[in-house]
N, C-alpha and C positions, 0 to 999 in steps of 0.2 A: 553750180551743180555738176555733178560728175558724169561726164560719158561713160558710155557704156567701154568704147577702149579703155580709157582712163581707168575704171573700173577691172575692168579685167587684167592688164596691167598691175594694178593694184595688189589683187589676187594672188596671181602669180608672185610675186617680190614673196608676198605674207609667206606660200605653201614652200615658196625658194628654201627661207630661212628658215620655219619650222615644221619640215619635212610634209607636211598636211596641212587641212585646212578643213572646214563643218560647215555646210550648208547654210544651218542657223545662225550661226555667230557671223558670217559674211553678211547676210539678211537684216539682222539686227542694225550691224555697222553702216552697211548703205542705206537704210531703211528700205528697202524693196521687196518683194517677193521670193518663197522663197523657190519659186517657178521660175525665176530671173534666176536667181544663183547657179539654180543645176544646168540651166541653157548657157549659163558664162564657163563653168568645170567642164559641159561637153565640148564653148568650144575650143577649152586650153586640150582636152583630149584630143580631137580633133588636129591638133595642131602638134601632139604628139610629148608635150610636155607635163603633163598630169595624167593619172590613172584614178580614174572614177571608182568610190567605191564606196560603201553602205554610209550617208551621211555626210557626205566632201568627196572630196581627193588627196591621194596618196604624190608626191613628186615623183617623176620619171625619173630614175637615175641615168636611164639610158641615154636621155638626150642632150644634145651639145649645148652646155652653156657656154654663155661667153663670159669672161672674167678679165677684171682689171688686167693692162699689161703691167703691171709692176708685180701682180700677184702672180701673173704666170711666169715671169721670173723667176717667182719662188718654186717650181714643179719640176722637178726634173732636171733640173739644171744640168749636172755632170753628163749626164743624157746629151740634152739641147747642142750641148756645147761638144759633143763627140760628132754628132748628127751634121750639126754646123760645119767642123772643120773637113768632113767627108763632102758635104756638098762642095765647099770650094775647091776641092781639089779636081771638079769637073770642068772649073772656069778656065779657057786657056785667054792667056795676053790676047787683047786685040778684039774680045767676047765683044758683045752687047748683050746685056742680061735684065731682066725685072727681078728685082728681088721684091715681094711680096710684104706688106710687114706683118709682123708678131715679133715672138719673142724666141722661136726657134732659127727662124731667117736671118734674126739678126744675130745671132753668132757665125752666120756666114762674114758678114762683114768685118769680123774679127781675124780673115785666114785668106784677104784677098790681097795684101801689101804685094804680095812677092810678082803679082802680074803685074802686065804693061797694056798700054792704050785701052781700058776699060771703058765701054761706056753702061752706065747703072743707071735703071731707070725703079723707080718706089713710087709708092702710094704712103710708106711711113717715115714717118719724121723723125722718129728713132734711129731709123737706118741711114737715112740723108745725114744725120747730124753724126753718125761712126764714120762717114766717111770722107764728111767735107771738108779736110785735113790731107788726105791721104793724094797727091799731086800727079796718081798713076792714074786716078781714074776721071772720069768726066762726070760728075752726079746730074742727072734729071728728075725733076719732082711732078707728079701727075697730077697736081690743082683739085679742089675742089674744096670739101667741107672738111674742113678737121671732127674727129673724134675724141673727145678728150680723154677718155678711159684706152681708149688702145691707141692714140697718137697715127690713128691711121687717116687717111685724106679718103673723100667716096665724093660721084656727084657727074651729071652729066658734061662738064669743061674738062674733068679728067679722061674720061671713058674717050670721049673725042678728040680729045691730044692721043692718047693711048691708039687709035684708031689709024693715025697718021704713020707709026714706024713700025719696023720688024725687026725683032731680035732674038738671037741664036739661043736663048735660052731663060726661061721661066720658073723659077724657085716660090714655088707656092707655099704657103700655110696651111693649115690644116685644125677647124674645128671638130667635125665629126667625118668618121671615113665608115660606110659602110659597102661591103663588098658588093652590093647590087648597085644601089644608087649613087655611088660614089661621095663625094667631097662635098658638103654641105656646112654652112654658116647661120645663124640664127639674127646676121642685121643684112635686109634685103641690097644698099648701097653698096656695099661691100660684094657680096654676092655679081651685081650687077658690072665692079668692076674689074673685080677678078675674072668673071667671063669674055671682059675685053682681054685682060692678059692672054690668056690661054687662047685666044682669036690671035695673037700676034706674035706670037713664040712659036719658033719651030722647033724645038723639046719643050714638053711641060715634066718638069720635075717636080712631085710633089714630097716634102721632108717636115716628117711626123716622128716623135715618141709614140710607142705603140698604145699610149691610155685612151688615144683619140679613133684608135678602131672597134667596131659595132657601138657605133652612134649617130644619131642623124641628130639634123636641124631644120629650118624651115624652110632654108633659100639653097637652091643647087646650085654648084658653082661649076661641077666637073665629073662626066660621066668617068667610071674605071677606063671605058678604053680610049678613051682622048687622056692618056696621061701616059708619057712612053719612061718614065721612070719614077721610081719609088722608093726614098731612104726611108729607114726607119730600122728600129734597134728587132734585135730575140726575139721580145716578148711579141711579135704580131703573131697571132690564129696562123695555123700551117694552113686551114683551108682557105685561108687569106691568100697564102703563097701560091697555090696551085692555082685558084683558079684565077689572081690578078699574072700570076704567066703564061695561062693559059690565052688571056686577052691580051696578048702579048706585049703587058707590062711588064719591064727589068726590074727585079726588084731587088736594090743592095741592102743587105742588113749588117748596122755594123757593131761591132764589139765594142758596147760600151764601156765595159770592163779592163779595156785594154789602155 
């Protein structure tokens, strides 16, 4: 029999893929109520992913999903890959850094050869595996569960290795950025241990394409002013710019055109 997560869960995927979903026809398929359906739609609304409306719900555009990392490679890339090579050039020889994983972070990895006595520490296996090759740097892995859609590691042995050292510097990812509540993710592990990152770096950098601002998710990772820098390309909202400098975040924007 199907829980009610299971179930709403469920839900969701269906409204994912074809933009809605009908009360009824969810009612029919579970066989339940259709008093149960509208309390599962309030509480994907609730949650900020569905927009209730005469009959179902409508999907949120607004809100951050998460997608394959092989798919996010396909987004943006020219983008990702400009974003990337400006973040490394903040790394000097000798750093200790987290690099975060995605699929934007990891074109940092791509623009770090040229330093010396590196030490990298990740949560992605994507990133460990661009640079376990490269004899300048010292790669560290933060243990825990794999993810197999995004190759990222989450889980209480990582957060508490993560809790033991300090490093000069923090290259965050970035699912949804909204200018009040900041930097949000939609899988709670994850969430939990990028808040150990940002605990143990003294800059949080965080490097985004601008399609990830005005959107939120369910889990917060990182208020606007606990993050003392911000790449990201043009396209970000000007009142983005003002008032994350106004909370005295630097925010570099860079020519991806260039």
């Amino acid at each position: 029999m199907t829980t009610t997560a299971q179930r709403r869960e469920e839900i969701f995927h269906y409204i994912q893929i074809h933009q809605k979903g009908e009360v009824n026809y969810f009612s029919e398929l579970y066989d339940v109520s259709e008093v149960t359906i509208r309390n599962d739609l309030n509480h994907l609304e609730k949650k900020g992913c569905v927009t209730r409306c005469y009959g179902g719900a409508l999907l949120n555009n607004q809100f951050a999903f998460e997608r394959p990392l092989n798919d996010k490679k396909q987004l943006n890339c020219d983008i990702k890959e400009k974003l990337g090579e400006y973040a490394a050039s903040l790394v000097q020889s000798g750093d200790k850094i987290i690099i975060d994983s995605g699929s934007t972070t990891e074109q940092i990895t791509h623009y770090l050869n040229p330093k010396h006595n590196l030490v990298v520490m990740t949560n992605g296996i994507n990133i460990a595996y661009h640079l376990a090759n490269q004899e300048n740097i010292e790669v560290m892995v933060s243990g825990g569960v794999m993810r197999h859609n995004s190759y990222s590691l989450h889980g209480t042995s990582g957060e508490e290795f993560l809790a033991g050292f300090r490093f000069n510097k923090l290259f965050l990812g970035v699912d949804g950025f909204d200018k009040v509540d900041g930097i949000t993710t939609p899988h709670q592990g994850e969430a939990n241990i990028n808040r150990k990152m940002v605990e143990a770096a003294q800059t949080v950098i965080a490097v985004t394409d601008s399609s990830k601002f005005n959107r939120q998710s369910f889990c917060l990772i990182a208020r606007p002013e606990q993050l003392n820098i911000l790449i990201t390309d043009s396209g970000i909202p000007q009142d983005y710019v003002e008032q994350l400098t106004e909370m005295g975040v630097d925010v570099h924007i860079v020519d991806a055109s260039a």
